[in-house]
Each structure stands twice: as C-alpha cells, then as structure tokens.
C-alpha positions in Angstrom: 14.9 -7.1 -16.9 14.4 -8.3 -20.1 13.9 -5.8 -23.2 11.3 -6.6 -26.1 11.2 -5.5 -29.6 7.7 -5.5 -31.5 9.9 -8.0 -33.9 9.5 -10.5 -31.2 5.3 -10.6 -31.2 3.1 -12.2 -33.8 0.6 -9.2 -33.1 0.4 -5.8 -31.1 -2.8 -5.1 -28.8 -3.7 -2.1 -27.1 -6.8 -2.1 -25.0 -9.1 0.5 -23.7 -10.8 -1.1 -20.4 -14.0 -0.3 -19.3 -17.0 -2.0 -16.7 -19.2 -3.6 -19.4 -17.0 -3.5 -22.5 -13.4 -3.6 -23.7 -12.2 -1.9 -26.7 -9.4 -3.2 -28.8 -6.8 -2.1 -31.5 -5.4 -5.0 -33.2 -2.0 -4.5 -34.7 -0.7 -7.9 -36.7 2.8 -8.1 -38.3 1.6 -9.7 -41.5 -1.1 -7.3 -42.5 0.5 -4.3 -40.8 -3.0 -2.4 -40.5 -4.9 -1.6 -37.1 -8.2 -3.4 -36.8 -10.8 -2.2 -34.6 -12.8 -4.0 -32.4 -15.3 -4.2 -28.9 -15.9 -7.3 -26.7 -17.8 -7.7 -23.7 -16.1 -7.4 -20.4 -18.0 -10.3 -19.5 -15.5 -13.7 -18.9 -16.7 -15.9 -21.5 -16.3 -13.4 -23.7 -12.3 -12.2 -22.9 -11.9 -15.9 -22.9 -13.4 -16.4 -26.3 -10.9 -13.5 -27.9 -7.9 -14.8 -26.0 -8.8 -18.6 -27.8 -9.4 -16.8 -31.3 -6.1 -15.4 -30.9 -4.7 -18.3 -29.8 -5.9 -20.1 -33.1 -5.3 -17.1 -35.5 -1.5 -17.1 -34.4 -0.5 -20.8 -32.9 2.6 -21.0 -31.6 3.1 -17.3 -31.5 3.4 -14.7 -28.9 1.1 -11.6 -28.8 1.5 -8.1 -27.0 -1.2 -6.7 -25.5 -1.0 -3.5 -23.8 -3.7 -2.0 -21.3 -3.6 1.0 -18.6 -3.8 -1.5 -16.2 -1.6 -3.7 -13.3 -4.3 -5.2 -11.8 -7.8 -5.9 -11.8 -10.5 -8.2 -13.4 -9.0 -7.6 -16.6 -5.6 -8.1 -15.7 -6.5 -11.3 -13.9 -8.9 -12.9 -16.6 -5.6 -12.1 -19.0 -2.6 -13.3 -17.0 -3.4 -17.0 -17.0 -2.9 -16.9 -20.8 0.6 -18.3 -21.6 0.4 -16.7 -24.9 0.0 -13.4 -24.1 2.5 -11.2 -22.7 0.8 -8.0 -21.1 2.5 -4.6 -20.8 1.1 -2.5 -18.5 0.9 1.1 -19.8 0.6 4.3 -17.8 -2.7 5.9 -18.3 -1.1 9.5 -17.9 1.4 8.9 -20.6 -1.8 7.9 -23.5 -3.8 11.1 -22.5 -0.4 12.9 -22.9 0.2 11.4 -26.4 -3.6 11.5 -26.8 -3.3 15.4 -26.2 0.0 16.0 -28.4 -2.1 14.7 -31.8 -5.8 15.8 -30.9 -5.0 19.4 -30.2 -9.4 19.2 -29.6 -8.6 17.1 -26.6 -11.2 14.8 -27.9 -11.5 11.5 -26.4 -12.5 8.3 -27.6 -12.3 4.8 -26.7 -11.1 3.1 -29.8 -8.3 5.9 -29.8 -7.0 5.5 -26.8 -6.5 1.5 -27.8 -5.1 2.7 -30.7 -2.7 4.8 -29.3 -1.3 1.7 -26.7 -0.7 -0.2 -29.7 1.2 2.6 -30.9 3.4 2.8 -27.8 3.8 -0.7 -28.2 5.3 -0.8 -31.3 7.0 2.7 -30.9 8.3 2.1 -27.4 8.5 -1.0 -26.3 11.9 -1.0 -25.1 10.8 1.6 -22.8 8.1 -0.6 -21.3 8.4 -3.2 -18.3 6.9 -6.4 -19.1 4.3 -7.3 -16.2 5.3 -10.2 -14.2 3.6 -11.9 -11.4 4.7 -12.9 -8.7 3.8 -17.1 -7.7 -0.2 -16.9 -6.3 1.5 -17.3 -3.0 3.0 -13.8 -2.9 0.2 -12.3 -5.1 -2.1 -13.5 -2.2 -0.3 -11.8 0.8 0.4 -8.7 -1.2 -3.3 -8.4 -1.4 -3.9 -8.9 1.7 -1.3 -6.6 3.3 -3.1 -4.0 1.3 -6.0 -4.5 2.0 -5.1 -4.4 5.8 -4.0 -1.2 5.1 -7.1 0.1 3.8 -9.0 -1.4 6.3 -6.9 0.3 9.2 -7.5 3.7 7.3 -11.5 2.8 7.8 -10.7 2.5 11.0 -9.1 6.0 11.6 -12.0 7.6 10.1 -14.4 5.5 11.9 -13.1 6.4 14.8 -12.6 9.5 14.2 -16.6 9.9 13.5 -17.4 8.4 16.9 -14.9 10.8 18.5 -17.2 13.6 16.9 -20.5 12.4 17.4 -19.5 11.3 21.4 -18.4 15.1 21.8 -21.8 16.4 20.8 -23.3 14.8 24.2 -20.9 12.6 25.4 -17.7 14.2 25.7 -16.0 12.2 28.5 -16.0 8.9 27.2 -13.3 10.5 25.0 -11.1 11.8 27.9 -11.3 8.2 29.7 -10.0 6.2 26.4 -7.5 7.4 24.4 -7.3 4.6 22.5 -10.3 4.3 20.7 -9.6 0.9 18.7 -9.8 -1.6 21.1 -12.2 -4.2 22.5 -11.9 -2.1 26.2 -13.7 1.4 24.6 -15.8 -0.6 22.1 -17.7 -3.0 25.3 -18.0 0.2 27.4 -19.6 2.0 24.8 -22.0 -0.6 24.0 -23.0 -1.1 27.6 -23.4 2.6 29.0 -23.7 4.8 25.3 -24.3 8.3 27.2 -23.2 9.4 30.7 -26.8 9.2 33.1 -26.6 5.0 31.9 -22.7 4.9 33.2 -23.6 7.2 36.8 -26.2 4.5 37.4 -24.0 1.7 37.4 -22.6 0.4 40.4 -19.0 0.8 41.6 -18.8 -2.7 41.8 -20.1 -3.2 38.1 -17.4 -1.2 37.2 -14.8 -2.7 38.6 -15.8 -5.9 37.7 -15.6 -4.7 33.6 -12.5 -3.4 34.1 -10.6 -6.0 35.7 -12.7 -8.5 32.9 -10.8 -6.2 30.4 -7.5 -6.7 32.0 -7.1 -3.5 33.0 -5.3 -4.3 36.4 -3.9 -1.2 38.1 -6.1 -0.2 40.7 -4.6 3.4 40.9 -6.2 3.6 37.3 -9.6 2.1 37.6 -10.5 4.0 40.9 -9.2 7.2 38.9 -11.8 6.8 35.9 -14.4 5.9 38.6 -14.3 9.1 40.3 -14.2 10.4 37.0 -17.2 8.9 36.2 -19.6 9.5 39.6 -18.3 13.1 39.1 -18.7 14.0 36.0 -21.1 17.1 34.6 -23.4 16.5 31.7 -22.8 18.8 28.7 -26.1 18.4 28.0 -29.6 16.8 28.8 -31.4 17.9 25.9 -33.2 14.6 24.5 -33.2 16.9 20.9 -29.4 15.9 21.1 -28.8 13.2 23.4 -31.0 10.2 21.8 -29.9 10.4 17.9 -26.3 11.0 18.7 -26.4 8.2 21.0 -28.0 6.2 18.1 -25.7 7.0 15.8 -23.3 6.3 18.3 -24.4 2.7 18.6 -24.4 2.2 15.4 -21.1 3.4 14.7 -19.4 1.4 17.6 -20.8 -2.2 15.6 -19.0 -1.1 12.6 -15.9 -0.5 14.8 -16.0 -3.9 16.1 -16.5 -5.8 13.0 -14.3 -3.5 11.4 -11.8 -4.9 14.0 -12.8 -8.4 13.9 -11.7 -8.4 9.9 -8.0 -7.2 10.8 -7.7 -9.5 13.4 -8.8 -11.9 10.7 -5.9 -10.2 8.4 -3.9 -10.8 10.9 -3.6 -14.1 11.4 -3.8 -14.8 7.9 -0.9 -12.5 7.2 0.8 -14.0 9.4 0.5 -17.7 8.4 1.2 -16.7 5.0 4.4 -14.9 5.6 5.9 -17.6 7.3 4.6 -20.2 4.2 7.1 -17.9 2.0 10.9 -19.3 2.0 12.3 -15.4 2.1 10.6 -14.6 5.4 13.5 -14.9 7.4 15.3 -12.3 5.6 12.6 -9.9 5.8 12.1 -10.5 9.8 15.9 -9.8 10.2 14.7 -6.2 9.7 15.1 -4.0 12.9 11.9 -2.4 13.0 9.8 -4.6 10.5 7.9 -7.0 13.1 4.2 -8.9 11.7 2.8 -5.7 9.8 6.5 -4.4 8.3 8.1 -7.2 7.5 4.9 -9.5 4.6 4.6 -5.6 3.4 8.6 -5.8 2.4 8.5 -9.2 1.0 5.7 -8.6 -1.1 7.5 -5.2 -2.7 10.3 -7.5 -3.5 8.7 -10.8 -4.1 10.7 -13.7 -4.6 11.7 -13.4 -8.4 15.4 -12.6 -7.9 15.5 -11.6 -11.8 12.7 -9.4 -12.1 15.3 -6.2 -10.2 18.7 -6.1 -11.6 20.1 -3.3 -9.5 19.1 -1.6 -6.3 18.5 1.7 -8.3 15.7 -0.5 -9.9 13.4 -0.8 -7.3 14.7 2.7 -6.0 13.0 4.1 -9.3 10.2 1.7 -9.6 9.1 2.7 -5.7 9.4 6.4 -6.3 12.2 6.6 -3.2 14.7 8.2 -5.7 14.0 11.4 -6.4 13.7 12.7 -10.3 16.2 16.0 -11.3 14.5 18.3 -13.8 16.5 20.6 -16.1 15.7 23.6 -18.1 18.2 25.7 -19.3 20.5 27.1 -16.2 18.2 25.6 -13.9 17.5 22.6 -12.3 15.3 21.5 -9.6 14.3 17.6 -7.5 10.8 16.7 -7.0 8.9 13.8 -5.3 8.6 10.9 -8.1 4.4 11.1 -8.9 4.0 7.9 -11.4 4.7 4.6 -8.7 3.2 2.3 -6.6 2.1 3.9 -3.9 1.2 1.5 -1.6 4.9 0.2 -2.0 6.6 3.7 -1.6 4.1 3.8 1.5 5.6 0.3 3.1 9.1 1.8 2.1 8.3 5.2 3.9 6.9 4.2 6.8 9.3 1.5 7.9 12.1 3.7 7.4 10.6 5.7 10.5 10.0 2.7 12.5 13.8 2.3 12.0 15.1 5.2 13.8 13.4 3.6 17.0 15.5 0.1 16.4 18.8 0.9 14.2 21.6 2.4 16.2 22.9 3.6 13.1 19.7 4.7 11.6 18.8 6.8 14.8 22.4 8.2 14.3 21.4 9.4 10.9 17.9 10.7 11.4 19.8 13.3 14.6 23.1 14.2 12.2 20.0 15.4 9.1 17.8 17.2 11.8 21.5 18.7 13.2 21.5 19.7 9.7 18.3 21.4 9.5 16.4 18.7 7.3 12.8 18.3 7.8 11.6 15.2 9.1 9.9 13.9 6.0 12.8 14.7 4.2 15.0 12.4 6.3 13.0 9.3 6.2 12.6 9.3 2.4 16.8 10.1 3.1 16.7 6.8 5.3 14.4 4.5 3.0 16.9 5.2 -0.3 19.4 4.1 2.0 17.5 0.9 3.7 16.6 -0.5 0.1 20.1 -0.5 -1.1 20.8 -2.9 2.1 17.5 -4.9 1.7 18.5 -5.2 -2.2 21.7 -6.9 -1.2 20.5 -9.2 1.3 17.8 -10.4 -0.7 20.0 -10.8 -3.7 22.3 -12.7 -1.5 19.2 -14.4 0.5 20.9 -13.3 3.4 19.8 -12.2 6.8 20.1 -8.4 8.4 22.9 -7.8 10.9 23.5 -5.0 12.0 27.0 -5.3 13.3 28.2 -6.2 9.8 26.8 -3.4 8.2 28.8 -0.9 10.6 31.3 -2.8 10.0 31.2 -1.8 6.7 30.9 1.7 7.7 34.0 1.5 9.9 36.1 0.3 6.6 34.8 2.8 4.9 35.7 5.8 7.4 32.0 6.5 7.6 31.6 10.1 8.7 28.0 8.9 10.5 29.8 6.2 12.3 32.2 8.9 13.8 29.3 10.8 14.4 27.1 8.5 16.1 30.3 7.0 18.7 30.9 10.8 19.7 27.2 11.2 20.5 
C-alpha cells in the first residue's frame, strides 16, 4: 500500500457531506490558509468544483478527504483522475472534534476543517481509497444487497408467522419452511383454515404433487392434518383482518423472493465474468452465495493487500490488545467493514461442514472449552491467511496440500484430527 505525504498534493480538502449541500475546507500549499466554502450536493454543481479545481491547479493532484466509502458523493468524485479521495472515519473527527471543543459544539464547516487537518497531520496514517474495476464494484453491490434483501426476508416472514398464529396457527406447523414458492401458493389459495377444510382431497393432492412434493407418506400426513384440525378461533373481530394482513404480507414475500432469485442469477453470471472465480470456488464450503462474497472482499488488485495481516486488520478478524498499566485485555475490532467481516464469519462456519481439517479444529477448541463464536472468528483468522496466499499466488484450494503442510510442520491438529 502506498504511503502519501501532504508534500505530494497541490491542495488539501476535507469535506463535510450532507443530502442537499456539501461543505468544504480548502487547504492549498501556496497560500497555506483554510478557505471556506458550501456547494450544492446537486451533480452539476460537484462537477462544476471538481472542473474549477481542475483549472485552478492543472497538472496537479489534490487530496480530498470525506467520512465517506461510498455513496453518491463518493461516486460523483471517483471518476475524477485528479483527485485522490481518502476516506476518513467519522468516529475519529467527532473524537478530535471533542479533544479541542471541550463545548461539544458541532458545526459543519469544522468538521471539514478538521479532515483537512487529518489530512495534512496524518496522512501517512490514512489508506488511500481504491476501487476495484466496475466489474467487481458491480457484484460487490449486489452480493450486499442480496444480503439485505434475505434479512427482509427473515423479518417478513417472521411477521407472517405472527400474524398466522393469531388465527391461523397450523399453517405454521405444516411448513417449516416459510420462504418458498410451496407455503407462499398455499397461503394465497386457502388464507385461514374453514377455506383449506372445504377443499377437496383431490385438490390437495393435486397442489402438492404440482409443487413437487412427491412422497405420499407426507402429503396424506398434512391431509389428515388438515380435515382434522381445530379452529383456534372463529371470531370474525380476529379472523378477517389478520387474514388481510396476511394476504398482504404473503405478496411481499413473493416479490421479495422473485428479486433474489433475480440476484441470483445475476450473481452468478457475474462471478463467473471475473478471471479469479476459480480460485474462489476452490473453497470447501463457499458454493454460489460464499464464494462472489469472497472475491469481492479481495477484489482483483493484487497490490492493494501486501500481507495477510492486512486484510486480517482491515476485516476486523484480528482481534485489537489494549494495555493500561499491569493490565491488558482483547476485544472484538469495532471500526471495519462489516459486511466483509460478516462474509469472513459466516463462511468460516460453513467450513467445519466441508474441511476435514477445519471440523478437526472447531471439536479440538470446543474440547477446550471455547465458545462457538469464539472458534469461528478462531477459524476465519486462520482461512484468510490461506485464501491470502492462494490469491497472491492465483492459485486454487486443495486441501491435501494444505495438510500436507501441516504434516511437515508436526501440526499438533493434524495428530489430533487422525486419532479422532
């Protein structure tokens, strides 16, 4: 990663971002005073500054500072060779802002004031923002915003759950799994339990089978269920807006599914479009939703991580050690992407299911007494230092030659996991 001075910019910007204006502190090298000014957040307008800069100080590079990795702002800036943007984290200006205004006093223009001051203060300290090519920009978006849309999901379903359990209680007991096309189309067709007794066994059998759901044994099981079931209540009061909502609630759910479907497929076709996608499938455990969410945390810019511990900081997987005095204490790492330490997290437990020797591990820790959490966050630290080197090396996963390794090395878990 490359380090900057404030000796290699023409000029020092720090803005303070907001919806319908931006405020700037303009720092310049030749007239070494900070110039205050506003523009609209409006696109002609940021592009209108950028130019002005551009012609104020041709040929030159300019810093520009803002509590910000991405967003309209971000974007509307990026495409400007002549800028170089440092993001800045906003905790770290309200902390300086609070060390010199003991009032706690806040104020736009100040806050831009104080990013240029970081800027030319510690720069050094600062990672320059690089983006990845639009290619893996545009599936890291979408990976994340998969993500987001499965969490609507959970709470969407989650509200039909509730609201079917205020009249309609075993509809929940026949489908566990309430995402899928088989619970949404019965829902729809029989929303409370008198429209389901009046339909014919026949009917019934007929939706089942259009849903391939093929074991008899099962179908006549949730039929008896059905002709036998007791009403929790017939109380119109309750029954008819619950039902409504109901209705209501089980479109959502479809569409809801229809866009990550959509995601999908377009996740998909994407991933395979990026050259590193082999190494990232070599993954046990990282199949189609795993696998894009891996290549996106380490893109394709092979210079952008120098080391493993790199990415193990940037992600929040390595833990930070305190001090004071005789004491000393390790904490989860609070300032990081989260989304990326989520990826990291998450497919580190899909790995104990796949990875002989990452099962292995996960029993020797709970042996140990270690808490589940505690292992997989164990297990990632160790999983990005192998992922590191195969992408460094654009090599592909195998797992043989990575116990190999542990065999040279007289790996205590490899002893451990052949007298299991």
């Amino acid at each position: 990663m490359k380090v900057f001075s404030p000796q290699d910019f023409a000029a020092l910007i720090g803005i303070d971002w907001a919806d319908k204006k931006h405020d700037i502190c303009e720092y310049s090298s030749t007239s070494q005073h900070y110039d205050l000014s506003v523009i609209s957040s409006k696109p002609e307008a940021i592009h209108g500054w950028a130019n002005d800069l551009k012609k104020r100080y041709p040929h030159q590079r300019i810093a520009v500072g803002c509590e910000l990795k991405k967003g309209p702002l971000i974007y509307a800036l990026s495409k400007y060779d002549h800028l170089t943007l440092f993001p800045i984290n906003p905790a770290s200006v309200a902390k300086y802002r609070k060390t010199f205004t003991h009032s706690g006093a806040k104020d736009d223009p100040t806050d831009a004031k104080i990013q240029t001051e970081i800027l030319q203060k510690h720069m050094h300290k600062l990672r320059m923002l690089e983006p990845e090519s639009p290619a893996v920009r545009a599936l890291a978006q979408l990976v994340e915003n998969r993500r987001k849309l499965v969490q609507d999901r959970v709470r969407l379903t989650n509200r039909i759950t509730a609201t079917l359990k205020n009249y309609y209680p075993q509809a929940v007991e026949w489908f566990k799994e309430k995402h899928t096309t088989l619970f949404i189309d019965f829902i729809q067709k029989w929303p409370d339990l008198d429209a389901v007794q009046r339909a014919r066994e026949n009917t019934l059998v007929a939706f089942f089978h259009a849903h391939h759901v093929r074991y008899n044994d099962i179908i006549e099981k949730r039929i008896n269920a059905i002709k036998t079931a007791h009403p929790l209540t017939r109380d119109p009061g309750v029954i008819e807006p619950n039902q409504l909502l109901v209705k209501g609630l089980v479109r959502q759910l479809k569409t809801l599914m229809e866009t990550i479907a959509d995601h999908d497929q377009e996740i998909k076709q994407r991933h395979k479009d990026c050259t590193d996608h082999l190494i990232f499938d070599s993954f046990p455990g990282a199949g189609p939703v795993y696998a894009p969410r891996l290549l996106t945390a380490f893109g394709e810019n092979r210079k952008r991580y120098e080391s493993a511990g790199e990415i193990l900081r940037y992600s929040g997987i390595a833990p930070v050690l305190e001090r004071s005095g005789n004491k000393s204490w390790t904490h989860w790492r609070y300032s990081c992407p989260t989304f990326m330490r989520q990826s990291f997290v998450e497919w580190a437990g899909e790995t104990v299911r796949y990875s002989f020797w990452a099962k292995a591990y996960y029993e020797q820790q709970k042996e140990k007494g270690k808490p589940h959490q505690t292992i997989i966050r164990c297990l990632a630290f160790k999983w990005i230092r192998i992922i590191y080197r195969c992408w460094k090396t654009k090599k592909t996963y195998d797992e043989s030659t990575y116990l190999n390794a542990l065999k040279k090395r007289h790996s205590p878990l490899l002893a451990y996991a052949i007298s299991r």
